[in-house]
C-alpha positions in Angstrom: -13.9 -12.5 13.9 -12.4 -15.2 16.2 -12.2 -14.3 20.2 -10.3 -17.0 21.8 -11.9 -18.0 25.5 -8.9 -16.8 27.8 -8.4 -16.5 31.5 -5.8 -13.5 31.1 -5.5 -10.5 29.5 -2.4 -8.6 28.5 -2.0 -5.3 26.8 -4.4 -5.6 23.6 -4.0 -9.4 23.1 -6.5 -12.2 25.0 -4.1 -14.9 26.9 -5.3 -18.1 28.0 -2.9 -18.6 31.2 -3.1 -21.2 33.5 -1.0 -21.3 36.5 -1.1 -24.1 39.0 0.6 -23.9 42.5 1.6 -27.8 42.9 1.4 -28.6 47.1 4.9 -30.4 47.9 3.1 -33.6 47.9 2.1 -33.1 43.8 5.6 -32.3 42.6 7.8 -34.6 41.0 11.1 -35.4 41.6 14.3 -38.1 40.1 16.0 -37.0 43.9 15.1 -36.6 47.3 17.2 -33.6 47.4 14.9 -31.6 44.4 13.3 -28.1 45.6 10.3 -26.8 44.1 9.9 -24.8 41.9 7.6 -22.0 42.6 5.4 -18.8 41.4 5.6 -20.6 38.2 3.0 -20.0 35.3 2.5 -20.7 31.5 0.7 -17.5 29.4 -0.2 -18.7 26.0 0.3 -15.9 23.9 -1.2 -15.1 20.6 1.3 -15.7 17.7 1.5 -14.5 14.6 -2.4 -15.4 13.0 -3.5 -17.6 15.8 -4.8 -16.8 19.2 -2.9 -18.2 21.8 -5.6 -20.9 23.3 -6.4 -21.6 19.9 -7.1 -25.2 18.9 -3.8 -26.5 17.0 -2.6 -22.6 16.8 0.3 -22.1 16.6 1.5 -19.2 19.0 4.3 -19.1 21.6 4.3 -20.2 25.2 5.7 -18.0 27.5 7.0 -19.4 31.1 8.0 -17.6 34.2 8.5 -19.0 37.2 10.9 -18.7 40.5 13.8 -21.0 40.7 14.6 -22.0 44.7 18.5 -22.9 45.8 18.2 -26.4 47.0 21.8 -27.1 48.2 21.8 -24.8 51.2 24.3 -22.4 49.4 22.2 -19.6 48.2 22.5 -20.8 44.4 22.2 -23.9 42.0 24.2 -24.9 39.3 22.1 -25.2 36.1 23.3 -26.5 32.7 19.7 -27.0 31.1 15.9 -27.2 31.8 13.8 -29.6 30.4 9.9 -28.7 29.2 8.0 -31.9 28.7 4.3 -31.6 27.5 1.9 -34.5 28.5 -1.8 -35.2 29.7 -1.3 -35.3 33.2 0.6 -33.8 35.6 3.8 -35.7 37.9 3.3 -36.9 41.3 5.8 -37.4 44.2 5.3 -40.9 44.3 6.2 -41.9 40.7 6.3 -39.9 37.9 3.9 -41.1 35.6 4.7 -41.8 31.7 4.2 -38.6 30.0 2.0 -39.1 27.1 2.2 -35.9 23.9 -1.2 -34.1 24.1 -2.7 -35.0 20.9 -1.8 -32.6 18.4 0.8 -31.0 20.3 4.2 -30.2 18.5 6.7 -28.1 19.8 9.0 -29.5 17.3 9.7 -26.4 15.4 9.8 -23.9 18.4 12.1 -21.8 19.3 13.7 -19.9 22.5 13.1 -16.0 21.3 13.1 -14.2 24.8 14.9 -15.3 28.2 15.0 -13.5 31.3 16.5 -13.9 34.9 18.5 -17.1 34.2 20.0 -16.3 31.2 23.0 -17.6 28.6 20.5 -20.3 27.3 21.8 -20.7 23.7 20.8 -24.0 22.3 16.7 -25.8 22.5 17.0 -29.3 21.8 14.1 -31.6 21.0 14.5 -35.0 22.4 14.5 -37.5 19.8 12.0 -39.9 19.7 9.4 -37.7 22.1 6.7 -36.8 19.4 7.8 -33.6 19.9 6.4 -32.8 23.4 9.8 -32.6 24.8 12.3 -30.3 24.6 14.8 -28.6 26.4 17.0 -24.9 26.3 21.0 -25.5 27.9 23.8 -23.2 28.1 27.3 -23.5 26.7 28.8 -24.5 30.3 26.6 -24.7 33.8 27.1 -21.3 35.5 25.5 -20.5 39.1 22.3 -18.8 39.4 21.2 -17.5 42.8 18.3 -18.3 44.5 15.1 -17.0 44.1 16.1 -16.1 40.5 12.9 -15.0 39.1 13.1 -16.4 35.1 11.0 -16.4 32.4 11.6 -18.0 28.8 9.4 -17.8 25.7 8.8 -20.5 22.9 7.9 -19.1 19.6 5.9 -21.4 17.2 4.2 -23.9 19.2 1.3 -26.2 18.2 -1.5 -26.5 20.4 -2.9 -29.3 21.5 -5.8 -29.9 18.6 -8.6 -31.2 20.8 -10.9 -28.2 22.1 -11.0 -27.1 26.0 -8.4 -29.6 26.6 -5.8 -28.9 29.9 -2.4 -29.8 29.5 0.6 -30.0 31.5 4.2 -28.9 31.1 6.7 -30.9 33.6 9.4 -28.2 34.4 12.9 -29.3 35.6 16.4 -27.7 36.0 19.8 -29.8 35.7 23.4 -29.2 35.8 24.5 -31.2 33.3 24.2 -29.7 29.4 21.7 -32.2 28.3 19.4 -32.7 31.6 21.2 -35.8 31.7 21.5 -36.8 35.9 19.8 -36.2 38.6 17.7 -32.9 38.2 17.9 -30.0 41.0 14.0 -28.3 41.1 10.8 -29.3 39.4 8.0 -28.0 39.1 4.6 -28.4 36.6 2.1 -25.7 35.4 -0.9 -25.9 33.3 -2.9 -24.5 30.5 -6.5 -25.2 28.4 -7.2 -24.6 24.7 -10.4 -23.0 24.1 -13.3 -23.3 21.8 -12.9 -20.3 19.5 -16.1 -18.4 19.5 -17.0 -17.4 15.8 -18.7 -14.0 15.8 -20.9 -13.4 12.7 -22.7 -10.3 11.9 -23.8 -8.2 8.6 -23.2 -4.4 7.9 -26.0 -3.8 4.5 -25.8 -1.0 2.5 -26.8 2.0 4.8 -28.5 5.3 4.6 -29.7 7.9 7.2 -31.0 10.9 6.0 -33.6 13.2 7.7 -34.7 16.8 7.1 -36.6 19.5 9.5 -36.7 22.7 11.0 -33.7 21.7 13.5 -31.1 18.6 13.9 -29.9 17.7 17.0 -27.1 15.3 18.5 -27.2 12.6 20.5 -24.8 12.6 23.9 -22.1 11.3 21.5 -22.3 14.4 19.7 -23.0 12.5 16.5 -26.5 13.9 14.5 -29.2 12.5 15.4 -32.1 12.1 13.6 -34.8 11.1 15.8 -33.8 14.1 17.0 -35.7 15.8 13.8 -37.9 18.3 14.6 -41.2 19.0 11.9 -40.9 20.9 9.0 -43.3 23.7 9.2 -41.0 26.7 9.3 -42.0 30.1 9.3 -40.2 33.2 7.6 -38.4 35.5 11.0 -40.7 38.1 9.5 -43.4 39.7 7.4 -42.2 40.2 3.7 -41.2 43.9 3.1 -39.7 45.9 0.2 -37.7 47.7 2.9 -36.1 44.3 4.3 -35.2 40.6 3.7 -37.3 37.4 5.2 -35.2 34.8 6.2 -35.7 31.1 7.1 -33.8 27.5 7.9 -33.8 23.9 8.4 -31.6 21.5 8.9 -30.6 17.9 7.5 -28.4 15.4 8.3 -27.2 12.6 6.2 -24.7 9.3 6.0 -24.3 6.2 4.1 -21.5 3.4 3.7 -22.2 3.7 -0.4 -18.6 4.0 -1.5 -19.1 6.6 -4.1 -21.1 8.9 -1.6 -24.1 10.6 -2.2 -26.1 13.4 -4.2 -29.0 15.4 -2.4 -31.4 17.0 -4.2 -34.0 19.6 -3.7 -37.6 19.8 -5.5 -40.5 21.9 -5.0 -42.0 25.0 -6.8 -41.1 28.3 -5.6 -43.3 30.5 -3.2 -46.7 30.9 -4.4 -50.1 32.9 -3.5 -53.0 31.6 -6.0 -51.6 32.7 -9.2 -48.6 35.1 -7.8 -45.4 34.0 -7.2 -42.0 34.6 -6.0 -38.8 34.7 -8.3 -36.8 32.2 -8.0 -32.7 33.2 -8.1 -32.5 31.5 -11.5 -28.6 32.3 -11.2 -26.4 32.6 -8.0 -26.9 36.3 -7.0 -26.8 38.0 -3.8 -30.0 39.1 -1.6 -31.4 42.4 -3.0 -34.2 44.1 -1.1 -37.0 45.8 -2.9 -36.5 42.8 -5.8 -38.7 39.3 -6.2 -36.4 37.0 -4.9 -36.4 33.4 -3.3 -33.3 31.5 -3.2 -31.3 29.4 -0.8 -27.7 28.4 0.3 -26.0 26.1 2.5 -23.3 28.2 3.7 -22.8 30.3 7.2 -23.9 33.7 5.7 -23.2 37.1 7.6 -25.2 40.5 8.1 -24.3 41.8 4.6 -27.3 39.2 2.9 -29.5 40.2 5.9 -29.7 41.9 9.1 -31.6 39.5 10.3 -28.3 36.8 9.9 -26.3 37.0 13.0 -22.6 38.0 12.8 -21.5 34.4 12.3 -24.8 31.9 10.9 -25.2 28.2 12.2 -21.8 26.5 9.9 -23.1 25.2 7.0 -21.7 21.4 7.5 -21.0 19.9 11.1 -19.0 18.7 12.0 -17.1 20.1 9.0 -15.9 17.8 6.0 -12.5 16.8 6.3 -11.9 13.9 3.4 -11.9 10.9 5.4 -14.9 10.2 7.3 -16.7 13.3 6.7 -17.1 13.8 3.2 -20.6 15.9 3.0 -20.2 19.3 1.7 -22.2 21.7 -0.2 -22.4 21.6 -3.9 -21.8 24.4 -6.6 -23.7 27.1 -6.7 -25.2 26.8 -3.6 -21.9 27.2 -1.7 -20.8 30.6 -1.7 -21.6 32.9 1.4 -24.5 35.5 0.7 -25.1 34.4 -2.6 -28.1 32.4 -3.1 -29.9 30.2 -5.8 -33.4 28.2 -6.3 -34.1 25.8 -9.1 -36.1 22.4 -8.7 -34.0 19.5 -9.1 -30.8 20.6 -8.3 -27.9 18.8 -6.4 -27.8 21.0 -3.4 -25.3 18.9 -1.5 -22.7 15.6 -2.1 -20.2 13.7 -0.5 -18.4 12.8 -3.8 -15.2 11.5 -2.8 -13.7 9.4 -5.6 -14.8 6.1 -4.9 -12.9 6.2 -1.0 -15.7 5.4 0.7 -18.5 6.6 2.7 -18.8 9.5 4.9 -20.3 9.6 8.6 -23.2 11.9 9.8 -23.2 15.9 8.9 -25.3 17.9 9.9 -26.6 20.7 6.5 -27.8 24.0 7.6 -29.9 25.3 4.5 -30.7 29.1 4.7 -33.9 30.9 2.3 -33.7 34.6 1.9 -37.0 36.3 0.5 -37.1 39.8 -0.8 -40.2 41.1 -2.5 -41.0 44.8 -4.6 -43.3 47.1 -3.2 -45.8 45.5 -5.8 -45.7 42.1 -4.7 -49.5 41.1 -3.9 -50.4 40.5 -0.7 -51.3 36.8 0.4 -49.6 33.8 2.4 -47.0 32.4 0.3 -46.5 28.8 0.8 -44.0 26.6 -0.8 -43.1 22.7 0.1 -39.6 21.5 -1.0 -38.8 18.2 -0.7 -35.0 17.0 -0.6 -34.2 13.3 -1.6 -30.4 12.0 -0.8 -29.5 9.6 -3.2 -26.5 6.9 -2.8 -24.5 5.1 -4.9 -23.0 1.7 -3.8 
């Protein structure tokens, strides 16, 4: 990424703009009767790949500036004004030669915007100038009042090639067509290139994946997994024939890998010495009075247990939506109240075709236990372990 070093900014784009307020006894002049030329200013805009301060870019040059009346009637007769680009600016008590900035070619612009002084239909580059000379006329002088606020753009100039180098543009009106004559006001404004400043930096391939009881957000309201609280989680109850244990945990997951990823789950089922726990071999729903451990990660209701609330924690937030949220629960464990448990199996994914990667969601995985009157006592312990896997 290139920022250009500017002095302005407008809208979305850096300018480099350089105005310079020239005291009566800096301005240049071919008569003793010239007026100056005043709130004038050059804005190097940005063109179409270049940045407008850039070294040798080429972008446009946009000029405003106040034109006075100098004959004591209110307005001045202009034909054409004359932009010439040198190294230095004029002085009242000779102007000096005006030498091209090096690089500088304004030999291909062109006047795309004009404002305030208007009818300007012809920009003629003066032959033999290196191209650091040019000026815009009308078809016939016409009056233009005093204190005409104007402003004219040039579309496909070169910059000067030399880095953090000020140049000059000599301004001057004329009522002849070709600023042939004596000229009416003058004036001179200024402007820099600028070293571009080369950014660099590396995005590798990225995961973030955590698991615990709980998942919070940061203030951003993005998951956060420092946030991750441990996962020692207790059932809400003591198993019973008569009623159904339930548990959660959260985890939250993102990558970059553009064919997303796969989580996983592995662990053996709840287990007491030698006794055991059934696990839902086959998506079923929560049956009291039956061995039963399975899981889901879906926002289940009262019907698998009354110890659900109304509406359970969503499943996925924030919720996929195919662009950059692409996490979602996978088969089989998706469905609400009906629950499943078997090692090894792809729990949740963010497959998405090959379009890319998906930001942070946060998973909500619910356990349901129900046990048969039968079921030995003991404390049943089980550690499941959930691996997200990408693929770049």
């Amino acid at each position: 990424m290139k920022i250009q070093k500017q002095s302005f900014l407008r809208g979305l784009s850096f300018l480099a703009v350089a105005a310079l307020l020239v005291s009566p006894a800096a301005m240049f002049s071919d008569t003793a009767s010239a007026a100056q030329i005043v709130n004038r200013k050059l804005t190097l805009e940005a063109g179409a790949t270049d940045g407008g301060s850039k070294p040798g870019g080429v972008v446009n040059h946009f000029f405003e500036f106040t034109l006075p009346s100098n004959d004591g009637g209110g307005s001045s007769t202009v034909g054409s004004i004359k932009f010439e680009y040198c190294t230095t600016a004029a002085n009242s008590v000779a102007s000096p030669t005006c030498i091209a900035p090096t690089g500088l070619d304004a030999g291909t612009a062109t006047l795309s915007a004009q404002n305030g002084a208007t009818g300007f239909t012809n920009l003629t580059h003066v032959s033999g100038s290196e191209d650091n000379v040019l000026y815009i006329s009308r078809v016939s002088a016409s009056s233009v009042a005093a204190n005409t606020i104007a402003s004219y753009r040039l579309t496909g100039v070169t910059n000067p090639t030399t880095p953090n180098e000020t140049f000059f543009v000599r301004i001057s009106t004329y009522s002849s067509l070709d600023t042939s004559g004596s000229l009416i006001d003058s004036g001179t404004v200024t402007a820099s290139t600028a070293e571009p400043i080369d950014l660099t930096g590396t995005m590798p391939e990225s995961l973030v994946f955590c698991t615990g009881e709980e998942v919070l957000t940061n203030v951003s309201l993005v998951p956060d997994c420092s946030t991750a609280t441990p996962g020692d989680i207790t059932f809400n109850q003591l198993f019973s024939p008569t009623d159904t244990a339930i548990a959660t945990s959260q985890m939250a997951a993102s990558t970059n890998a553009g064919f997303g990823y796969v989580i996983t789950v592995n662990g053996p089922t709840l287990t007491s010495g030698s006794n055991t726990i059934s696990a839902i071999g086959t998506p079923a729903a929560s049956l009291k009075g039956v061995s039963q451990f399975g899981m889901n990660l879906v926002a289940n209701t009262a019907a698998a247990s009354a110890a659900f609330p109304t509406s359970n924690t969503a499943a996925v937030a924030p919720a996929p939506n195919a662009t950059n949220y692409r996490g979602q629960p996978a088969i089989e464990y998706d469905t609400v109240d009906t629950f499943k448990y078997a090692t090894g199996n792809t729990v949740a994914n963010s497959f998405n075709g090959s379009a890319g990667g998906t930001d942070a969601q946060i998973f909500t995985v619910s356990y349901i236990v129900n046990v048969p009157g039968s079921q030995p006592a003991g404390t049943y312990t089980s550690t499941l372990t959930y691996i997200c896997t990408p693929t770049f």
